[in-house]
N, C-alpha and C positions, 0 to 999 in steps of 0.2 A: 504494500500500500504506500502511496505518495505520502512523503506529511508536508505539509509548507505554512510553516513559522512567519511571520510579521514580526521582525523586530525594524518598523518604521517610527518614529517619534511623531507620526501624526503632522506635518506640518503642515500650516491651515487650515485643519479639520478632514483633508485629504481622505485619511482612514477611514472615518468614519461618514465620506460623500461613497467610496468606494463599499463600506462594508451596506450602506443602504441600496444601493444598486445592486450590489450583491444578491443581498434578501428580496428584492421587488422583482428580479428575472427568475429565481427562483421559489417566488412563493409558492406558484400550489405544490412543490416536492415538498418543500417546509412545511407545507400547514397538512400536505398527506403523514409525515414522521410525526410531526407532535400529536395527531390524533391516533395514532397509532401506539407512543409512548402513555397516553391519558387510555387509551381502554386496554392496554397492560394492566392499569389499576394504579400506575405512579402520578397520584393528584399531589404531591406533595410542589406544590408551586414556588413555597419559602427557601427548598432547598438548594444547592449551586446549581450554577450554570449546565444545561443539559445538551449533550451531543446528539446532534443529527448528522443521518450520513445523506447526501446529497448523490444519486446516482444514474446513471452515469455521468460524469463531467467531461468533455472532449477536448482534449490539448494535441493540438499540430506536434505531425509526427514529422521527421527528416529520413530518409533512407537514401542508397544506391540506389540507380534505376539501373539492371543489370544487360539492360539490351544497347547500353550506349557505355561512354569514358572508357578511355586505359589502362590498362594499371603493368605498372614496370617495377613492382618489389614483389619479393617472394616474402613470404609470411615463415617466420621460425616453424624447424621441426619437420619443411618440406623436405622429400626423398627422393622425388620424383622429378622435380624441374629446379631449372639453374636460370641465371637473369639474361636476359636476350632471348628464352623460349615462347613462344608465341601460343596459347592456347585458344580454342574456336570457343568462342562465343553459346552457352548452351542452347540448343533449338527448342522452339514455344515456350509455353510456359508465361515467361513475361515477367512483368516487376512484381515483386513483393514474394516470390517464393523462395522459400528457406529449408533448411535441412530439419530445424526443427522443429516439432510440434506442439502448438498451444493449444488452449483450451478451447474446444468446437464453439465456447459462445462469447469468448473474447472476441471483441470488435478493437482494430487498430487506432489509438487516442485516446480509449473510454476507458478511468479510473474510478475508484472508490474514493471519493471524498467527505472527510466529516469536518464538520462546521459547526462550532461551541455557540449557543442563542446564549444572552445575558437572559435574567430572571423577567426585566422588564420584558427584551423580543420575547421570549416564551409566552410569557403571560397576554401579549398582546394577540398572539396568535390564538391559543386557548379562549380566550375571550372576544375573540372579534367577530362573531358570529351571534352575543350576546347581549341585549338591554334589558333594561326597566321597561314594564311595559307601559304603555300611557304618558310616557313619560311628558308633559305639559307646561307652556305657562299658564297660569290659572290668571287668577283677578289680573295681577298686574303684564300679562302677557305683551302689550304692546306700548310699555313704557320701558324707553333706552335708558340707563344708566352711564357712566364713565367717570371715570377715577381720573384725577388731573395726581400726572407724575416728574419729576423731572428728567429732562430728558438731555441735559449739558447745557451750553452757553450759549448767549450770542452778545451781538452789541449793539442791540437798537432794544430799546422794552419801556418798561410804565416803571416809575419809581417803587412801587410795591415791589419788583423784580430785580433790585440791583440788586446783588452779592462784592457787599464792601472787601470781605477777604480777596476775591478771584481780582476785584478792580486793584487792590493797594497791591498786590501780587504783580501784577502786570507792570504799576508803574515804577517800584521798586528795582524790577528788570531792566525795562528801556534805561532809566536814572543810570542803572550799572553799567550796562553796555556803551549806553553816549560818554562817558567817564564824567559825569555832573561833578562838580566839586561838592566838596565834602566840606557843615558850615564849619567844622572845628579846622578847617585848612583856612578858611578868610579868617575865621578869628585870630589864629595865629599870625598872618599878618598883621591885623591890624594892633595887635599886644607889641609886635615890631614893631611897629611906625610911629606909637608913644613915646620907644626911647630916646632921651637926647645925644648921645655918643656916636647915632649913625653919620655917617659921612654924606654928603649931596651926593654922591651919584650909586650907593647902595642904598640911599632913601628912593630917590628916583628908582631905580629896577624893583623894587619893593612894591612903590606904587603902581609902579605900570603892569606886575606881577595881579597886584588885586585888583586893577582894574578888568587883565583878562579873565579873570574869578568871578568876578560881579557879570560879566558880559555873558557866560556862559551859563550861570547858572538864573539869570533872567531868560536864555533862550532855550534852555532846555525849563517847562516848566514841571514842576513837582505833582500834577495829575491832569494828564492833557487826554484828552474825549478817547483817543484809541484806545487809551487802559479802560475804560469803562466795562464792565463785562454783565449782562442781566441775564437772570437766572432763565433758560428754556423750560417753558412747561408744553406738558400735550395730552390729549384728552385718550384713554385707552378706555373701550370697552368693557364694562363688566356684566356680565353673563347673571339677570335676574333668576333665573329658573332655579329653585329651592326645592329640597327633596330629602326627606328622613326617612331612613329602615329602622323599622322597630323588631329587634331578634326577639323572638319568646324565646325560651329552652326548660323545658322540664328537668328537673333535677332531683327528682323527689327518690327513694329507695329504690320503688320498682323499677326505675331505670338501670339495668346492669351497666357491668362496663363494658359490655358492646354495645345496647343501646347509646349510653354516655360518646362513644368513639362514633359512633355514624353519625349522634349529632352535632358533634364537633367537627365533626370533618365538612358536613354541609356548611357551616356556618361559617367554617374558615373558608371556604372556596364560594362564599356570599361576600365575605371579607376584602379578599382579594381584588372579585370581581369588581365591587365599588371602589377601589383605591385603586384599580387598573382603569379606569373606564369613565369613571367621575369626579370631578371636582368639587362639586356642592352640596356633596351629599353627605347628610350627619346619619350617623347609626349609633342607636340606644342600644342598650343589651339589657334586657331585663330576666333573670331566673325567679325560678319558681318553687314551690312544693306545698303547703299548706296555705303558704302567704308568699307575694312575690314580694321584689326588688332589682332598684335599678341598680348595675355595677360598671366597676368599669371591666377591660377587656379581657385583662390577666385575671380579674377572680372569673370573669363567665368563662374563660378554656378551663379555668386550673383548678375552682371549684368541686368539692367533694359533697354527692346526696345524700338525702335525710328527710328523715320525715314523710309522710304521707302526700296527698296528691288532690289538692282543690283546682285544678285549670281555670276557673273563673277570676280568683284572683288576679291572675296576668294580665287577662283580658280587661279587667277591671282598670288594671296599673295604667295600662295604654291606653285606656281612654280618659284618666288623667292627664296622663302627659302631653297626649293633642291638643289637650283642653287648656293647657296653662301654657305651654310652649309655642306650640304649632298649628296655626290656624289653618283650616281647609283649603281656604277661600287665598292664601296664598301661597302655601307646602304641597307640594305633591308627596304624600304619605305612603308609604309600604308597611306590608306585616311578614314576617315568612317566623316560621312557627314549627318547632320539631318536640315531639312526643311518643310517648307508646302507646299515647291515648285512651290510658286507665284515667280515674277519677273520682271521687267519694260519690257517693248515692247521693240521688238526690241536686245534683251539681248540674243535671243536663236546662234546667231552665234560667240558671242566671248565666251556663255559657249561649245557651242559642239568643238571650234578647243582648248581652254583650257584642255578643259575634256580630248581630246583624247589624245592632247601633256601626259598629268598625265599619261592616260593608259597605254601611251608606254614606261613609266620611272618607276611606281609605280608596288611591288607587288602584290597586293591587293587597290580593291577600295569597298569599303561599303555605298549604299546610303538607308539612313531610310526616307521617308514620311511620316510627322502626319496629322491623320488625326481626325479636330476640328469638334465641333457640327454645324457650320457654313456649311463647308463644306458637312457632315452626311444630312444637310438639304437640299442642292439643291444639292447633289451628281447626280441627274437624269438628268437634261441639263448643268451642268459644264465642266464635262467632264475630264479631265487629267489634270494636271498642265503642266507649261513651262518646268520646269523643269526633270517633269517625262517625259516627250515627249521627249525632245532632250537626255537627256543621255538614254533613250530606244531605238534610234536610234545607239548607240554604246554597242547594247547588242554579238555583234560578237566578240567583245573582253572577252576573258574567265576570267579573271583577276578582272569584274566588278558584284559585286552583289548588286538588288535592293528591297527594302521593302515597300510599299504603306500602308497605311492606319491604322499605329499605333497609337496604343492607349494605355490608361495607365494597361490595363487588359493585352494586346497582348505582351510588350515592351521584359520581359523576354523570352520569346516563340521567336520573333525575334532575339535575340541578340543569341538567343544559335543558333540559325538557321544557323548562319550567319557567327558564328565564331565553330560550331560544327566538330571536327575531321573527324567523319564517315560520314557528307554528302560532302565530296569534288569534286564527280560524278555527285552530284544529281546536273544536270541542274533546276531546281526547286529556288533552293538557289545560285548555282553558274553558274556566263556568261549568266543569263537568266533573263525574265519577271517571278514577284513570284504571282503579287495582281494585275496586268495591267487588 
């Protein structure tokens, strides 16, 4: 195999004009490898930099053509001929044939080449195929924003805009460069021209000394308009469209630790997803079990379950938080939601009027169901959870998509399902039963 190393320093960004053109003549090989790596099962996104092999690559090849040129050396080892022997030329055949044999589907030029994606290209590919759905301005849709920034110097502007530093800067220079006199140089003449011991014609040179002192430092002045320098400003864009994910995550006992790992793994490649793909978008993390709360990021991966299992309260949390934070009328809201979808008795009526409240405020709802070896075992008379039951009964809301029966093999499979561009029709994935 070829390997071909880059040790270029990059000058003028050279490397990295080359290494995008690179990846844009071969994207769909690249975006065939990485989907190919992701249904391996290696969603692991955060980890280093991952190799693709790019194949075949075709690099010009140079050979003898052996039906034409001369040749007048004998090659070591010969027994047979001596220099000045003439041999004929082989009949047919033609260029490119050899004595030895390669592989029946090697093609001549065509190597194996691999090609290291940083985490960001990776990610971009894995993800490019992916949004929010609905994604919208809402109320303020067709009101422009801009951020006024600095953008360097110039030397025309409004007095609000001078910058005295860059101005005294400038004239300090010119001063330097014209060689202005320095006043502690007149002064010192003139402390000379007080004493009475000078003689008439080193009094004279003295003064005709200060006079070219005075002359010049009148014609050079001390802040003359070219140093003036006022501050550039310029109006940049900024992008109104507003959007929060609110993570559920059950955390309660009955979630084992394979439950706990699928829904962690969805959650991190929800994660990703908006830090790969959006800018404006804030995500809460809320866990749960008898009682919810909001946390930050490290306790929602790192946290250990407990306790029994109210789903209502979550639900409950988040329609606080819309409520005091995040208005409808200008957030574009998400939910996405992972459980095993147990629940205390009695819990199926204050999650379905919660749920539906969400439905009717939120852009999107996302609900993933894992499903444990427990479960896999008596799947035959258990039946549905509480939870997949009541929010199945709010499947007429288009807004709502549901997942049953993930696992750690299926997690990517659903997540692209769920959040993929081109199924936003498919009843399948959205407003429907996918696994019921």
């Amino acid at each position: 195999m070829t390997h071909i190393i880059d040790r270029r320093l990059n000058p003028k960004d050279k490397t990295i004009k080359n290494r995008k053109r690179f990846i844009d003549l071969h994207r769909d090989e690249l975006k065939k490898q990485v989907k190919q790596i992701i249904n391996s099962g290696d969603v692991d996104l955060s980890s280093s930099n991952k190799r693709v092999k790019v194949n075949p690559i075709t690099q010009p090849t140079f050979h003898n053509n052996r039906q034409t040129g001369n040749k007048d050396f004998v090659l070591p080892g010969n027994k047979e001929y001596i220099p000045g022997d003439e041999i004929a030329k082989p009949r047919g055949g033609g260029a490119g044939q050899g004595g030895s044999e390669g592989s029946k589907d090697a093609k001549p030029g065509e190597v194996d080449f691999e090609f290291v994606l940083t985490n960001e290209e990776f990610r971009d590919f894995v993800f490019e195929e992916l949004e929010l759905p609905d994604f919208v301005k809402k109320q303020l849709k067709n009101v422009i924003q801009y951020d006024i920034v600095n953008s360097g110097f110039k030397s025309e502007g409004t007095p609000a805009q001078l910058d005295i530093m860059r101005s005294m800067r400038n004239s300090i220079g010119r001063r330097i460069g014209l060689k202005r006199p320095k006043t502690d140089e007149i002064r010192k003449l003139e402390r000379m021209l007080e004493e009475d011991h000078l003689t008439p014609t080193f009094r004279q040179q003295l003064e005709e000394e200060l006079a070219e002192l005075e002359k010049r430092r009148k014609a050079i002045p001390y802040l003359d308009p070219f140093d003036v320098r006022y501050r550039d400003q310029r109006k940049v864009y900024r992008p109104h469209t507003q959007a929060v994910m609110i993570c559920l995550m059950d955390v309660s006992y009955s979630m084992q630790e394979e439950d706990r790992e699928v829904a962690k793994r969805f959650f991190m490649l929800l994660n990703l997803f908006l830090q790969s793909k959006y800018k404006n978008v804030e995500i809460v993390f809320v866990a749960h079990h008898t009682e919810a709360w909001e946390c930050d990021e490290e306790e929602f991966f790192r946290g250990k379950e407990s306790g029994g299992t109210i789903v209502s309260s979550a639900l409950e949390l988040a329609e606080k938080i819309i409520k005091e934070r995040y208005k409808p009328e200008d957030w574009n809201i998400y939910i996405a939601q992972a459980s095993d979808g147990d629940s205390y008795g009695g819990d199926e009526q204050a999650i379905r009027s919660s749920a539906e409240r969400l439905l009717k405020t939120v852009q999107y709802y996302a609900y993933v169901e894992v499903l444990n070896a427990h479960k896999r075992a008596y799947a035959s008379y258990m039946g549905t959870s509480v939870l997949w039951n009541t929010l199945k009964s709010l499947l007429s809301y288009q807004n709502l998509a549901m997942q049953e029966g993930v696992t750690l093999q299926t997690v990517w499979k659903v997540f692209s399902n769920l959040f993929h561009r081109s199924k936003k029709d498919d009843k399948h994935i959205y407003g429907a039963k996918t696994n019921a």
